[in-house]
Biopython code that builds the backbone (N, CA, C, O; Angstrom):
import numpy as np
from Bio.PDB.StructureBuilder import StructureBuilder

atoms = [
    (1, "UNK", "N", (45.855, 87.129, -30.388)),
    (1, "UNK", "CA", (45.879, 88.216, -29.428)),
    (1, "UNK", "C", (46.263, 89.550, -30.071)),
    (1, "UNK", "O", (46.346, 90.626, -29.479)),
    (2, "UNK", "N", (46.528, 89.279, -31.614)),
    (2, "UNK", "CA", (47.458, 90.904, -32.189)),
    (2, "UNK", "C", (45.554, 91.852, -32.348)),
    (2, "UNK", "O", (45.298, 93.056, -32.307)),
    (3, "UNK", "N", (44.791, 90.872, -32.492)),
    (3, "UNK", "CA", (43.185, 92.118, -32.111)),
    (3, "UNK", "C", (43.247, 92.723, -31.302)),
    (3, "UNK", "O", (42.916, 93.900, -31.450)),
    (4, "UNK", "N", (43.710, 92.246, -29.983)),
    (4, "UNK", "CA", (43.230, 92.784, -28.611)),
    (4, "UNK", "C", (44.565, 94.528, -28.220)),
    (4, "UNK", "O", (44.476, 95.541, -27.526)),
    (5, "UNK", "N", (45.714, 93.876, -29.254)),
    (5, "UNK", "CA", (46.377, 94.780, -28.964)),
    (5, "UNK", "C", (46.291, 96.087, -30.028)),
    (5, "UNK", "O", (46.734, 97.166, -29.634)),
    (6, "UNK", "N", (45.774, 95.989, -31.240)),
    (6, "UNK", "CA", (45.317, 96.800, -32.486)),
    (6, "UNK", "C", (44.199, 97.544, -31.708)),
    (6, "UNK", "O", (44.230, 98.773, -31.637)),
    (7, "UNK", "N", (43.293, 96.879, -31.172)),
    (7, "UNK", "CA", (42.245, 97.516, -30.810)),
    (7, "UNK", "C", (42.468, 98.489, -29.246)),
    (7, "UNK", "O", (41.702, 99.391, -28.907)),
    (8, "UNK", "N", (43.599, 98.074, -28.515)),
    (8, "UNK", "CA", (43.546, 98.919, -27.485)),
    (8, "UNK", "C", (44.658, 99.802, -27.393)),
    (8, "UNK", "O", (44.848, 100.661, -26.531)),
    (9, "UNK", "N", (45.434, 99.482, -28.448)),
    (9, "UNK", "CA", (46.842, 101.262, -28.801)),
    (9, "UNK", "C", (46.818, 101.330, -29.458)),
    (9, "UNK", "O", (47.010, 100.373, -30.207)),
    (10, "UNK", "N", (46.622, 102.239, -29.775)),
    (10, "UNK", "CA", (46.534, 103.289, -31.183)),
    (10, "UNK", "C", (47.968, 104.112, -30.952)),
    (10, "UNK", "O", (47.701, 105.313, -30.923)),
    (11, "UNK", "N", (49.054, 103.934, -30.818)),
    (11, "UNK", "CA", (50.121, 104.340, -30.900)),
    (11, "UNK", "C", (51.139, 103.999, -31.658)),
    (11, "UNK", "O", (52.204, 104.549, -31.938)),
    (12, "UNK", "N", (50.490, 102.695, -32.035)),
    (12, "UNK", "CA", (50.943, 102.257, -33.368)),
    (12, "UNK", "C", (50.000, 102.370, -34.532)),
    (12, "UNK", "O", (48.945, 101.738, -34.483)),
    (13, "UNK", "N", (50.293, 103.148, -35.620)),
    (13, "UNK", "CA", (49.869, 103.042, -37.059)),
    (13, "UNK", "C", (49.270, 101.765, -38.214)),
    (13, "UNK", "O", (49.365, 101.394, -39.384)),
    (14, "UNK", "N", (48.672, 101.480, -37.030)),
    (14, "UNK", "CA", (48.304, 99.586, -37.941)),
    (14, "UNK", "C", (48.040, 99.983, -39.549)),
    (14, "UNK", "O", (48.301, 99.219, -40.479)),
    (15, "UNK", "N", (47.624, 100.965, -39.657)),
    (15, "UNK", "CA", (46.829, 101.202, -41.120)),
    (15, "UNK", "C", (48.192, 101.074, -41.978)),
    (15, "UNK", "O", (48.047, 100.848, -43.179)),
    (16, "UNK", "N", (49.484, 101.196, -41.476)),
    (16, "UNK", "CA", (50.760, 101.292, -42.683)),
    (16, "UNK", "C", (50.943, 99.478, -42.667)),
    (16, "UNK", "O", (51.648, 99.142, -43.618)),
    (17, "UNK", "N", (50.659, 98.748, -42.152)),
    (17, "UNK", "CA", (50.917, 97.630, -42.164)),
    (17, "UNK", "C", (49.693, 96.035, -42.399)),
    (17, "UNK", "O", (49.614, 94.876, -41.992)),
    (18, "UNK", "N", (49.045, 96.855, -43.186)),
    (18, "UNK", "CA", (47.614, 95.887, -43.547)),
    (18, "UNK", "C", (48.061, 95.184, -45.161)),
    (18, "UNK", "O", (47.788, 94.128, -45.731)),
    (19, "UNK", "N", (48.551, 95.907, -45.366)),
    (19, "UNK", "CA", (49.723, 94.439, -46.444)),
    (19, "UNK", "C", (50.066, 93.469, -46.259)),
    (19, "UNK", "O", (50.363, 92.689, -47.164)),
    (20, "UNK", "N", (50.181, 93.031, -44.257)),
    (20, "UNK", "CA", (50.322, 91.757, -44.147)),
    (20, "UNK", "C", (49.199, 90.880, -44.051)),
    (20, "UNK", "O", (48.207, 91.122, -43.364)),
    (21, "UNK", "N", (49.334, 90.047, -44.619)),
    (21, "UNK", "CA", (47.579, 88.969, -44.176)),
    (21, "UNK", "C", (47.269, 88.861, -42.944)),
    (21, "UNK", "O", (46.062, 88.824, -42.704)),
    (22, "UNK", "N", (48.368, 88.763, -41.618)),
    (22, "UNK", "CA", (48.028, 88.354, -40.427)),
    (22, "UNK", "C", (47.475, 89.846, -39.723)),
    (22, "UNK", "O", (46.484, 89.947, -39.000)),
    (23, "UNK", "N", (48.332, 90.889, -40.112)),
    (23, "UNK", "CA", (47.717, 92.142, -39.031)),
    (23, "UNK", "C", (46.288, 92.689, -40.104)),
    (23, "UNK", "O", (45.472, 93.494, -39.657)),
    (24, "UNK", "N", (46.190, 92.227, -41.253)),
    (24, "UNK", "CA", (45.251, 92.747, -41.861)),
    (24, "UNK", "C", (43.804, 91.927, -41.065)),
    (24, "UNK", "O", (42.768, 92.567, -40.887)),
    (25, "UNK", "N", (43.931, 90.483, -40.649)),
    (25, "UNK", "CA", (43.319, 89.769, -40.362)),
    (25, "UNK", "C", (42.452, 90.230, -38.996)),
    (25, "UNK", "O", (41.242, 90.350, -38.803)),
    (26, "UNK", "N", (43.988, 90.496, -37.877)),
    (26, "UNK", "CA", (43.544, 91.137, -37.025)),
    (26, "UNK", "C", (43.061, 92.280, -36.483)),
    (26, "UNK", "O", (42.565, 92.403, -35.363)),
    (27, "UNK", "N", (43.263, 93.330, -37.527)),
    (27, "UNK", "CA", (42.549, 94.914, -37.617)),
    (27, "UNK", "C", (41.251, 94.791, -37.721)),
    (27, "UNK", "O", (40.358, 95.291, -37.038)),
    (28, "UNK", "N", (41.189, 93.743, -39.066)),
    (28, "UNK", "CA", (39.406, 93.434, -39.156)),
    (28, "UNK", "C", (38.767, 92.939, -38.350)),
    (28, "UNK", "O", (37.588, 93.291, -38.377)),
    (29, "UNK", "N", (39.159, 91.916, -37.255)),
    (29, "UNK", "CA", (39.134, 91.488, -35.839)),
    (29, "UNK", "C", (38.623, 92.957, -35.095)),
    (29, "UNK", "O", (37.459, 93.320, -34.923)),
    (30, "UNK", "N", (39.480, 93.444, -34.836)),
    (30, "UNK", "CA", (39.591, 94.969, -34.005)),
    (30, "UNK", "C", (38.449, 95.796, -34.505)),
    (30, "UNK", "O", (37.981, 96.318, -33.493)),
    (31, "UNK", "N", (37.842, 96.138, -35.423)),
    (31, "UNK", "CA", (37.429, 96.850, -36.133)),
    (31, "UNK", "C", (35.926, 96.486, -35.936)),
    (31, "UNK", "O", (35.011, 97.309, -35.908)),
    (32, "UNK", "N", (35.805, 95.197, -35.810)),
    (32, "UNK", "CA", (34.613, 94.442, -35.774)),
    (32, "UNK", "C", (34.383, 94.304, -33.909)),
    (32, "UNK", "O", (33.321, 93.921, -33.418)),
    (33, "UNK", "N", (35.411, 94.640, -33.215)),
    (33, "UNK", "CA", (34.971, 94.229, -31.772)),
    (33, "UNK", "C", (34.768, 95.634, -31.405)),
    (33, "UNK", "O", (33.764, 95.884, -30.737)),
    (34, "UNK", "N", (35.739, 96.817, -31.806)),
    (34, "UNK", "CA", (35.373, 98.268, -31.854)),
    (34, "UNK", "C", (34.355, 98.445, -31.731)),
    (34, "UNK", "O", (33.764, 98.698, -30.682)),
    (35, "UNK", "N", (33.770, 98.307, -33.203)),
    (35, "UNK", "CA", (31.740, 98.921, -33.316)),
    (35, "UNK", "C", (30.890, 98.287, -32.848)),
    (35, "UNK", "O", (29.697, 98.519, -33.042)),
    (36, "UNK", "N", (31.371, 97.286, -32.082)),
    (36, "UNK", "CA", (30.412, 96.545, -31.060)),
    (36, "UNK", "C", (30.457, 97.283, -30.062)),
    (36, "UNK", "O", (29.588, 98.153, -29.997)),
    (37, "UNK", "N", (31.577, 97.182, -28.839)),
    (37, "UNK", "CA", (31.750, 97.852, -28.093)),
    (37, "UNK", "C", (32.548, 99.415, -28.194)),
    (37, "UNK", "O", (33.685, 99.612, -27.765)),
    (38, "UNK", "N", (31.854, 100.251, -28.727)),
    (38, "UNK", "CA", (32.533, 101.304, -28.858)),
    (38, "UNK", "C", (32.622, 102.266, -28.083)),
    (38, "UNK", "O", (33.573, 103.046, -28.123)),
    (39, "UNK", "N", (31.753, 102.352, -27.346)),
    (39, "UNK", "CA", (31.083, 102.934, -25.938)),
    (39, "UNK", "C", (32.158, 103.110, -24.878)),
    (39, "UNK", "O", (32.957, 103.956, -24.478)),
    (40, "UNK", "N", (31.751, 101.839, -24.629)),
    (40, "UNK", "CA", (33.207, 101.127, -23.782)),
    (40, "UNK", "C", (34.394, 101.273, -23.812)),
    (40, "UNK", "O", (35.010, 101.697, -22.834)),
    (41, "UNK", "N", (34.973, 100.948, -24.961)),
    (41, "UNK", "CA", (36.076, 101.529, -25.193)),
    (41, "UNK", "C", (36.972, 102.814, -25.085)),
    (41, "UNK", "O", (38.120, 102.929, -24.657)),
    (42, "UNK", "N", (35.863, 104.010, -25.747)),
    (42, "UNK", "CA", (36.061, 105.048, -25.700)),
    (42, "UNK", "C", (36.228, 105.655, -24.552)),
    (42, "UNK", "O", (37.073, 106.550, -24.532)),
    (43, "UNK", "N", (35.413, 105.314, -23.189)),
    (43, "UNK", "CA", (34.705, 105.852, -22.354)),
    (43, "UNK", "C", (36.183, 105.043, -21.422)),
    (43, "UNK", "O", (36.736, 105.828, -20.652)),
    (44, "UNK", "N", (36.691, 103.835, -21.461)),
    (44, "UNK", "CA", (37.976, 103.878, -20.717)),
    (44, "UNK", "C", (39.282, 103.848, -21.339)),
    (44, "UNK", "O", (40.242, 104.217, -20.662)),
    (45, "UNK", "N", (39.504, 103.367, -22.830)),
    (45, "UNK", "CA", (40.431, 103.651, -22.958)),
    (45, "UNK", "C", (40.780, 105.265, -23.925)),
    (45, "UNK", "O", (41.914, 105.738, -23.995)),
    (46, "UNK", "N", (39.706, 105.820, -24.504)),
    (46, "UNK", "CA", (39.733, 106.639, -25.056)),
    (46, "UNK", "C", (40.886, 106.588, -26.556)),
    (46, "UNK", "O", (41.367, 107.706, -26.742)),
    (47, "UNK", "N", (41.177, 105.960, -27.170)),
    (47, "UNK", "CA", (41.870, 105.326, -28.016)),
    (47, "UNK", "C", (40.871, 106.348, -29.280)),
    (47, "UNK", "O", (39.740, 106.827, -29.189)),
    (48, "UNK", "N", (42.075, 106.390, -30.610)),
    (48, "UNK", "CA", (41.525, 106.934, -32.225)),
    (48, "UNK", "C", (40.532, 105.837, -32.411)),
    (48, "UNK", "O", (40.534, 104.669, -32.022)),
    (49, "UNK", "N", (39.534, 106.656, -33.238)),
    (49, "UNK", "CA", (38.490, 105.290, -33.772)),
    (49, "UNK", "C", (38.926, 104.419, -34.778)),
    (49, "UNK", "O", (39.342, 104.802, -35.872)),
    (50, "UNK", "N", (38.834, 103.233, -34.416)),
    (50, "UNK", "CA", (38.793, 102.347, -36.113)),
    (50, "UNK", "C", (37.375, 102.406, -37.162)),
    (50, "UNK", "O", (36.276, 102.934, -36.993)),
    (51, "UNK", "N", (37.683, 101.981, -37.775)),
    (51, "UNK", "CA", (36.417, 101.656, -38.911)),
    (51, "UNK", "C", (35.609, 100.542, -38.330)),
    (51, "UNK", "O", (36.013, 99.439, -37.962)),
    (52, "UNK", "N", (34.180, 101.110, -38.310)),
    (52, "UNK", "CA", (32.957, 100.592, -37.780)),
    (52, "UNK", "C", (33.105, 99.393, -38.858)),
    (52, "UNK", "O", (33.874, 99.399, -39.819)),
    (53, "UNK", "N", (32.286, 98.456, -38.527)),
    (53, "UNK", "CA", (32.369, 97.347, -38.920)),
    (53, "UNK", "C", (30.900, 96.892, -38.646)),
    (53, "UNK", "O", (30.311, 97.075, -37.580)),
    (54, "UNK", "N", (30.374, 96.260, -39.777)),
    (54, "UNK", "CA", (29.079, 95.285, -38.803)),
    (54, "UNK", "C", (29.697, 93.415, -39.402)),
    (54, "UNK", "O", (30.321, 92.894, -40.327)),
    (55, "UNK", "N", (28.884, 92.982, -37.932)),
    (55, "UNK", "CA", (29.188, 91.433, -38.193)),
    (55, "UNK", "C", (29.089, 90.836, -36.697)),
    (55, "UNK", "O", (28.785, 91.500, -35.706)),
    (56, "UNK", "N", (29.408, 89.438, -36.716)),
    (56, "UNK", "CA", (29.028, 89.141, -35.112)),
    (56, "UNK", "C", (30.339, 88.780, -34.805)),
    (56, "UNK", "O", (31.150, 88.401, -35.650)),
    (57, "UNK", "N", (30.607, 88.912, -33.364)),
    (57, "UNK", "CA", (31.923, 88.635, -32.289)),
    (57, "UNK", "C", (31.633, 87.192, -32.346)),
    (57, "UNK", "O", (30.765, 86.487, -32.860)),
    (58, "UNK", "N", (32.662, 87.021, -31.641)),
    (58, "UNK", "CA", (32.868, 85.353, -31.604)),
    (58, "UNK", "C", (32.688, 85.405, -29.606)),
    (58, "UNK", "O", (33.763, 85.313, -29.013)),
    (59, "UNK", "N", (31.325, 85.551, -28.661)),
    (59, "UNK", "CA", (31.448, 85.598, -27.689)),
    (59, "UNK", "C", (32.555, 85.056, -26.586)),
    (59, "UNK", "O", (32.802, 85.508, -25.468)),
    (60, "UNK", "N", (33.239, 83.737, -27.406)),
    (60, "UNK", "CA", (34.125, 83.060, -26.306)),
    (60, "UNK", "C", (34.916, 83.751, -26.193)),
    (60, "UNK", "O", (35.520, 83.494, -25.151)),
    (61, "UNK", "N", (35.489, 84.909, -26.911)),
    (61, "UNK", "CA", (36.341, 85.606, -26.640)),
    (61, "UNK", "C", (35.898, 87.288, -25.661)),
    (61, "UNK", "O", (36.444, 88.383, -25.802)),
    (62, "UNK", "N", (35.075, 87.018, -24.983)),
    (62, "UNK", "CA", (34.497, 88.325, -24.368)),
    (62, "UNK", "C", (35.311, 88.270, -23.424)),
    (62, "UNK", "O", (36.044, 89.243, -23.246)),
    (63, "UNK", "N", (35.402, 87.170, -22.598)),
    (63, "UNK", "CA", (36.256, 87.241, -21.231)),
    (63, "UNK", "C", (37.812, 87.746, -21.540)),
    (63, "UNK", "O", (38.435, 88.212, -20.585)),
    (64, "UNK", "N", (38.485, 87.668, -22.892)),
    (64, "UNK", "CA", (39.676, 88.139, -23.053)),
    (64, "UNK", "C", (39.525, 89.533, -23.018)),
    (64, "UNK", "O", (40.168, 90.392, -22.416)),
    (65, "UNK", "N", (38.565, 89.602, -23.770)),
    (65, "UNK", "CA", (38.145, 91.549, -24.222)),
    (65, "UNK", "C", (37.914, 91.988, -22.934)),
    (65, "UNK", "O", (38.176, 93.174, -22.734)),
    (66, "UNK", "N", (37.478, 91.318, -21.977)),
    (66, "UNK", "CA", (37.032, 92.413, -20.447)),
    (66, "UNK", "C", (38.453, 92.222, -19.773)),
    (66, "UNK", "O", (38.772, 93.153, -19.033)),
    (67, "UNK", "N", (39.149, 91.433, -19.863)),
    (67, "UNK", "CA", (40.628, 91.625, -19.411)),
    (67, "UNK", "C", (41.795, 92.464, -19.628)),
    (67, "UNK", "O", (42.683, 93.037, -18.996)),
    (68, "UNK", "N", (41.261, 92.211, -21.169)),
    (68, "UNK", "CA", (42.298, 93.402, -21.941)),
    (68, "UNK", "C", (42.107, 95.207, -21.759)),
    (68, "UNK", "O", (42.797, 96.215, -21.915)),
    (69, "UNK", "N", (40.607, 94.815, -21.300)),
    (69, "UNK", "CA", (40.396, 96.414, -21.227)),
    (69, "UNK", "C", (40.389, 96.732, -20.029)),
    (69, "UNK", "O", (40.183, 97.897, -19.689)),
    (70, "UNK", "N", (40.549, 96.031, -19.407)),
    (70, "UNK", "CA", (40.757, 96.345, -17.667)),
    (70, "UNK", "C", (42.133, 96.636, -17.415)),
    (70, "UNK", "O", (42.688, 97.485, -16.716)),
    (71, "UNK", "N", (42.547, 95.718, -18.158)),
    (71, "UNK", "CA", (44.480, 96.088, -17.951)),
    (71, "UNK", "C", (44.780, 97.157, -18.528)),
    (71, "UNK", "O", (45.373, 97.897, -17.744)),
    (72, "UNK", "N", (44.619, 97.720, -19.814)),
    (72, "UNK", "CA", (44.806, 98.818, -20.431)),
    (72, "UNK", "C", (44.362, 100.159, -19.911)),
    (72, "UNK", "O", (44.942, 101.226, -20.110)),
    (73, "UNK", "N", (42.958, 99.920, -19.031)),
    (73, "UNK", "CA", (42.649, 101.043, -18.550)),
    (73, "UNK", "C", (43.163, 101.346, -17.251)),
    (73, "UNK", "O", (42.717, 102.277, -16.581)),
    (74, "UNK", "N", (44.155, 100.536, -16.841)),
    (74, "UNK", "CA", (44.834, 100.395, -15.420)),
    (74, "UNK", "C", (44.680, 99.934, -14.329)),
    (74, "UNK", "O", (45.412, 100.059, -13.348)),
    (75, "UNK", "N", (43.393, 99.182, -14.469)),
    (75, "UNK", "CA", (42.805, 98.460, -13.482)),
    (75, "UNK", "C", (43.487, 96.859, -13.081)),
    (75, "UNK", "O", (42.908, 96.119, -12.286)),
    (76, "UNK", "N", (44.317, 96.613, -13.512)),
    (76, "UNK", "CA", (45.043, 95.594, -13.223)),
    (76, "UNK", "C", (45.695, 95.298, -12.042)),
    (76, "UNK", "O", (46.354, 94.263, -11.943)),
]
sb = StructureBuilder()
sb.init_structure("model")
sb.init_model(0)
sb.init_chain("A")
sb.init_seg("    ")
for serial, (resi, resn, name, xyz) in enumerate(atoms, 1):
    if name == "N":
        sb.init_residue(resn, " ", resi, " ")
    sb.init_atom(name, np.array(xyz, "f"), 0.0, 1.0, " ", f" {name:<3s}", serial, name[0])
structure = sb.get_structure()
């Protein structure tokens, strides 16, 4: 779940902490669900950009991603 939260606050500085294997793991996570949906993102949570990424999502996880961004954008 540390993707879902890299990818929807940018209030934390992930980039000082990619020395660790696990948040490095999950930035690239983030980074890769970003330039998929970037549109989206922007357009509700309006968040700094990450680094575009190409590669494929892992779909089973879409239903988390439409949750996470519903809650973040206040729709909860």
């Amino acid at each position: 779940m540390l993707w879902l939260e890299i990818l929807l606050n940018d209030r934390i500085s992930w980039e000082l902490y990619l020395d660790v294997p696990e948040i490095r793991m999950a930035y690239d996570k983030a980074c890769l669900w970003y330039s998929n949906f970037k549109t989206m993102i922007d357009g509700f949570i309006g968040r700094r950009p990450l680094e575009l990424r190409r590669g494929k999502i892992d779909d089973r996880e879409y239903r988390k991603f439409l949750e996470a961004i519903n809650f973040a954008a206040g729709g909860a």
